[in-house]
N, C-alpha and C positions, 0 to 999 in steps of 0.2 A: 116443175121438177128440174135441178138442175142437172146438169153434167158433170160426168164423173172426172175425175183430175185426172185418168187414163187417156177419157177420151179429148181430156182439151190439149193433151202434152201429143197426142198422134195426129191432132190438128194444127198446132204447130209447127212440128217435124217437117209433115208434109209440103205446108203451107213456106218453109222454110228453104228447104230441100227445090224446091218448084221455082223460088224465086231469087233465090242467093247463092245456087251450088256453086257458081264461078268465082264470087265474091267472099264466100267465109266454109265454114265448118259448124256445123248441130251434132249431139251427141249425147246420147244421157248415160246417166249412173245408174247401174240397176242396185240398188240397195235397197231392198223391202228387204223386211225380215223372212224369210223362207226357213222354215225349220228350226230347230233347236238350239241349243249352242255348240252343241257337237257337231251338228250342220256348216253352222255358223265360222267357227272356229279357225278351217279352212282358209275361208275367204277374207277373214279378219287379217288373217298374218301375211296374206297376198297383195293387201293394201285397200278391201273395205274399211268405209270409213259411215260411221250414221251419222246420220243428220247433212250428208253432203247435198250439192242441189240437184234435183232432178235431169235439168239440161245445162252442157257447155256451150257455148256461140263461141267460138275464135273467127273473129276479121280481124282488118290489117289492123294493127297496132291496139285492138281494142279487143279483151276476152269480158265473156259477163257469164255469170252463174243463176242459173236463173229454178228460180224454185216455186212448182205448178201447184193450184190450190183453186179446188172448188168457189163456190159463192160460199159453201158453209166449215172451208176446210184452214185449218191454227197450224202454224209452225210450232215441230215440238222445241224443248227445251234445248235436244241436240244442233236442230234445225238452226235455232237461235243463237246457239256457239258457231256455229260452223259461218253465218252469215255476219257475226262480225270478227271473225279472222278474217275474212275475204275482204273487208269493208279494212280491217288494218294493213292487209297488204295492197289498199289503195283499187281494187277491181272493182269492177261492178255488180252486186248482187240485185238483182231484183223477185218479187215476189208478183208471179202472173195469176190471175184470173180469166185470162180470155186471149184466144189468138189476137182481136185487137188491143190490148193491153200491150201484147210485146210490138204487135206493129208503130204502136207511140213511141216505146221504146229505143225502137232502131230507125 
């Protein structure tokens, strides 16, 4: 069974948070969809955005966007906009599967 993409993004964080507080910043986007669009609507004009990544990393001189995903889990279509706007303005997006995944990364 694998792991949920909740639970690999709180493994992360933590894992993250533990070993880098000094060094950078972790952060994520809460953007699930929660309710209606009347719900929604709010939060849209506040500056939600879909498809944005899951978590920020800002170190020195370097930000990456990084967007968390099961063994069995697809970037949606939004996902896939938003990853190469980030990718045009030259940042780093990556696409995790596992706390060592990101620790290659960085």
């Amino acid at each position: 069974m694998s792991k949920s993409e909740s639970l690999i993004q709180q493994e992360i964080v933590k894992w993250f948070r533990a070993n880098h507080y000094k060094k950078g910043i972790i952060f994520s986007i809460p953007n699930e969809r929660m309710g209606g669009y009347k719900a929604m609507k709010p939060l849209l004009n506040t500056g939600l955005m879909g498809g944005a990544s899951d978590l920020i990393v800002v170190l020195p001189k370097r930000v990456l966007f990084i967007e968390v995903k099961n063994s069995k889990g697809k970037q949606s279509d939004k996902q896939k906009v938003f990853e190469s706007q980030v990718k045009e303005l030259e940042f780093e997006y990556h696409l995790v599967r596992s706390l060592e995944e990101l620790k290659k990364i960085l």
